[in-house]
C-alpha positions as CSV (number, residue, x, y, z in Angstrom):
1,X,215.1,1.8,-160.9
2,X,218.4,3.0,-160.2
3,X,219.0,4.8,-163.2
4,X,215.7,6.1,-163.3
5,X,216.2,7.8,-159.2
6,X,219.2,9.8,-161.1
7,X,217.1,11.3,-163.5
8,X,215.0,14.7,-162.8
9,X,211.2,14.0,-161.5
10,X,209.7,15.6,-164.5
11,X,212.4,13.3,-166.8
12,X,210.7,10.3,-165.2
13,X,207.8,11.0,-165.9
14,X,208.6,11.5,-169.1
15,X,210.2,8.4,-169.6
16,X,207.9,6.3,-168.2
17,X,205.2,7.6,-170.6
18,X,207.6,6.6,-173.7
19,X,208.0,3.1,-172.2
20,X,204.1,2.6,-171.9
21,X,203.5,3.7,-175.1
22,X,206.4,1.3,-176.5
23,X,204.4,-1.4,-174.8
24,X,200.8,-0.7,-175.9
25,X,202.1,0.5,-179.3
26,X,204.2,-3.0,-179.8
27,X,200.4,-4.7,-178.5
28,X,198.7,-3.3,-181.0
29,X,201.0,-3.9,-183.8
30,X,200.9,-7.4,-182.7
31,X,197.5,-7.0,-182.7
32,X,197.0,-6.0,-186.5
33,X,199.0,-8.4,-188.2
34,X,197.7,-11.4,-186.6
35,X,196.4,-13.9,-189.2
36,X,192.5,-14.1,-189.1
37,X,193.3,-17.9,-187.5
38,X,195.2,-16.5,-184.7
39,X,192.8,-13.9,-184.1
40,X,189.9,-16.7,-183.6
41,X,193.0,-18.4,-181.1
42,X,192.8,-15.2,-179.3
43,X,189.4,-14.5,-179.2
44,X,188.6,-18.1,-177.9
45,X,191.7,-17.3,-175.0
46,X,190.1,-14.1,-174.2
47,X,186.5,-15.7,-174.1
48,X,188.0,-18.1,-171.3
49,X,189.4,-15.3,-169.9
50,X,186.4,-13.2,-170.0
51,X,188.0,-10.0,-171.2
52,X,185.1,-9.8,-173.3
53,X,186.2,-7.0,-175.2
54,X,189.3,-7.9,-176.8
55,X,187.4,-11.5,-177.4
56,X,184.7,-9.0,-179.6
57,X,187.2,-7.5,-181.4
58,X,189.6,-10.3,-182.5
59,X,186.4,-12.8,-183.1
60,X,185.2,-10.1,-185.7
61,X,188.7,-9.9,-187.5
62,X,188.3,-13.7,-187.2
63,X,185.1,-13.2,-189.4
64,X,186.7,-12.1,-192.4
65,X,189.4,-14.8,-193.1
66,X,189.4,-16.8,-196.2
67,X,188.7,-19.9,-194.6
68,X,185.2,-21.2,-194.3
69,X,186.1,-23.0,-190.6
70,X,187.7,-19.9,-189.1
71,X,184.3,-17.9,-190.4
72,X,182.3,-20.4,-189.2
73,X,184.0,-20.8,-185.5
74,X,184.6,-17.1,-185.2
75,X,180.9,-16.0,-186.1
76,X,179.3,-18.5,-184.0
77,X,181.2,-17.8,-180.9
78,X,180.8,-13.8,-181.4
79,X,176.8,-14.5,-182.5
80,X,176.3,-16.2,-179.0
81,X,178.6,-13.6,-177.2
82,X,176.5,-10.7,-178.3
83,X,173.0,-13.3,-177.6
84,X,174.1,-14.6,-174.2
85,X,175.7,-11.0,-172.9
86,X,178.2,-12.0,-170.0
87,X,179.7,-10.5,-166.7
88,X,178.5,-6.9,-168.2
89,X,179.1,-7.2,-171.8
90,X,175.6,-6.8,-172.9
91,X,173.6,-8.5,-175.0
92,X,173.1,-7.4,-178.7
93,X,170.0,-9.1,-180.8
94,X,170.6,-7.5,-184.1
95,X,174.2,-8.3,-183.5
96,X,173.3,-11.8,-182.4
97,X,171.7,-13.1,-185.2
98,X,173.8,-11.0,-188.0
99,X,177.0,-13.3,-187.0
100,X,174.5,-16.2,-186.0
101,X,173.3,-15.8,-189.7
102,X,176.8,-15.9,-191.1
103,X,177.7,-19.5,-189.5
104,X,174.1,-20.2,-190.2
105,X,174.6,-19.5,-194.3
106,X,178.2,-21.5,-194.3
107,X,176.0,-24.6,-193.1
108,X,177.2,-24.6,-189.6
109,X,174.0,-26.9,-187.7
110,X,174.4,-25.4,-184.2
111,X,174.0,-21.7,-185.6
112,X,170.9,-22.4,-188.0
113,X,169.4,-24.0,-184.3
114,X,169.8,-21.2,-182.4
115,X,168.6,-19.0,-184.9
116,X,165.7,-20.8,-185.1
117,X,165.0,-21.0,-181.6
118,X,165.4,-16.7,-181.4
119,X,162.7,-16.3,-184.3
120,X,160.6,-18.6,-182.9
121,X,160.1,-16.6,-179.8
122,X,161.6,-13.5,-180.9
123,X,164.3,-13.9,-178.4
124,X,165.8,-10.2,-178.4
125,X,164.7,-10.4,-182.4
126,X,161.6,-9.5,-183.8
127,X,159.6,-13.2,-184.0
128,X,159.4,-14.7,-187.0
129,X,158.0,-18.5,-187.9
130,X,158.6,-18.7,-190.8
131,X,162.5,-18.4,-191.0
132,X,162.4,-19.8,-187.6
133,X,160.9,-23.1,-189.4
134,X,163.5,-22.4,-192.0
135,X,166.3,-22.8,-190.0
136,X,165.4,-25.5,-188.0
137,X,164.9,-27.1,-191.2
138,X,168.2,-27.1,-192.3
139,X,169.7,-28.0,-189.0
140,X,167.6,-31.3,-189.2
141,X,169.0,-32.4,-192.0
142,X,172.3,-32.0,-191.2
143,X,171.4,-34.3,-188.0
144,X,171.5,-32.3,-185.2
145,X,169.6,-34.0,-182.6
146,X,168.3,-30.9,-180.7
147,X,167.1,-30.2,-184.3
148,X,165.8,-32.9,-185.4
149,X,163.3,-32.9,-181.9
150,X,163.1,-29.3,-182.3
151,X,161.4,-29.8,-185.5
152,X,159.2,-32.9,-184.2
153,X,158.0,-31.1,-181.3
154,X,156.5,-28.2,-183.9
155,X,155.4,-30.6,-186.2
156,X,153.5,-32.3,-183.1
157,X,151.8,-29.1,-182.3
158,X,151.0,-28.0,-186.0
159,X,153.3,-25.1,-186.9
160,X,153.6,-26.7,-189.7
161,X,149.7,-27.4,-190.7
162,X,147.7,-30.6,-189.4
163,X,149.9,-32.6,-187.9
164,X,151.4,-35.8,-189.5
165,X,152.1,-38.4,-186.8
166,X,153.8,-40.3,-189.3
167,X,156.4,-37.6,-189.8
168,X,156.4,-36.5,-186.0
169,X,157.3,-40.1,-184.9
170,X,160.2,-40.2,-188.2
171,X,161.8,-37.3,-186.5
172,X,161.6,-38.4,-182.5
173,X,163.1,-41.6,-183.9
174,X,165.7,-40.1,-185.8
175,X,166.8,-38.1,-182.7
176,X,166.1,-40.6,-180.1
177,X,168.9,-43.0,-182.7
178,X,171.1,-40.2,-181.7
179,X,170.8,-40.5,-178.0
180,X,167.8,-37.1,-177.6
181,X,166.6,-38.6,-174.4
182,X,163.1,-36.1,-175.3
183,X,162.6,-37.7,-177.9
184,X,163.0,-41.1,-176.4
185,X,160.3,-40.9,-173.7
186,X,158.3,-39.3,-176.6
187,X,158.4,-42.3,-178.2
188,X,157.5,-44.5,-175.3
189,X,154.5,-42.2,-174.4
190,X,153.2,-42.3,-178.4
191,X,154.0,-46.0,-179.4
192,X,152.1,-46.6,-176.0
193,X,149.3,-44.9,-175.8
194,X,148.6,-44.4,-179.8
195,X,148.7,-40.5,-179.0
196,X,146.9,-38.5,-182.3
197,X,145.9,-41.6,-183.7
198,X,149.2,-42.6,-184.1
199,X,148.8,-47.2,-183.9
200,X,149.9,-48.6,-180.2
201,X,153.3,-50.4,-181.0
202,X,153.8,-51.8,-177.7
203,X,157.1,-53.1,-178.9
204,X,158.8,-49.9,-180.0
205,X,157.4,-48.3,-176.8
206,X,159.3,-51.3,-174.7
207,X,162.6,-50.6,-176.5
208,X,162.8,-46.8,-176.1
209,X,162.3,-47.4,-172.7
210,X,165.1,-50.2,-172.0
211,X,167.1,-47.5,-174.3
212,X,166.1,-44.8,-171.1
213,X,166.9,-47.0,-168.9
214,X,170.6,-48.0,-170.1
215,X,171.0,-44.1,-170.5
216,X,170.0,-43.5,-166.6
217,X,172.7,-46.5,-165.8
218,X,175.5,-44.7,-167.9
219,X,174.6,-41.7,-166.2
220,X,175.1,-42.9,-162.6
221,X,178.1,-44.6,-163.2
């Protein structure tokens, strides 16, 4: 500062516009030749930050690396971004389920549930059962619990055609095995009460619910 108090008002003035533009200039040169892996690092810092913005931008980059896991990670957390919206970033459907779709395609479970939750009530999309059904699909058989109960609850109500109880109670078994607490009281309620024809199984229905009730003790614990 004491250098700067010798120099000429208009001088300073001028000076002190080089010096911001050294600094933003040497940002954004940082900023371009980050690899696509430390732009996902710096997206996920800025998403905890929520500076929003610079997260979009360097989660995009992120989008176009080489490797399938930067992809994947980068076009899931931009997908939900532009879904969700957050602290005045708005919301983008088209947006949404375009980078949604790409961590969807590369086999990533979470993204092929959310998609198949938007299209199945056309959240900010345009509805659509069939992929919605698609999706969902897919996500069950990579084991997703949410998914596989997703996908039992549809079946249940018949998005699918008539309802096969057999098949309901394989999926709500399937998640329940993976800890769905859902699907574990759905279990209790059909193998009780036969529900849809489906035979009692009193025994089954006795296990899911000792299974509920060492969930409930974990949970207060």
């Amino acid at each position: 500062m004491a250098v700067l108090s010798k120099i000429k008002p208009a001088n300073v003035v001028f000076v002190l516009l080089i010096i911001s533009l050294v600094v933003v200039g040497g940002l954004a040169f940082r900023d371009v030749f980050r690899t696509p892996e430390e732009q996902l690092a710096y997206g996920i810092e800025m998403l905890d930050k929520k500076q929003y913005g610079a997260a979009e931008r360097a989660l995009a980059k992120a989008t176009n690396a080489e490797t399938k896991e930067t992809v994947i990670q980068a076009a899931w957390r931009l997908g939900n971004l532009y879904r969700v919206g957050a602290d005045g970033f708005p919301f983008n459907g088209p947006k949404a389920e375009l980078f949604l779709e790409k961590a969807a395609s590369l086999g990533y479970a979470p993204a092929q549930y959310e998609l198949a939750l938007m299209y199945d009530v056309g959240d900010k999309i345009p509805e659509n059962r069939q992929k919605a059904i698609g999706w969902m699909n897919y996500a069950a058989q990579a084991g997703l619990p949410e998914a596989l109960y997703g996908l039992a609850v549809w079946a249940e109500r018949g998005y699918m055609g008539e309802p096969d109880m057999n098949k309901v109670v394989t999926l709500y078994e399937q998640a329940a095995q993976k800890g769905h607490i859902n699907a574990m009281k759905s279990l209790v309620v059909l193998y009780g009460d036969g529900f849809g024809g489906f035979p009692h199984n009193l025994e089954r229905s006795a296990y899911w619910l000792n299974e509920l009730n060492k969930k409930a003790e974990e949970q207060n614990k």
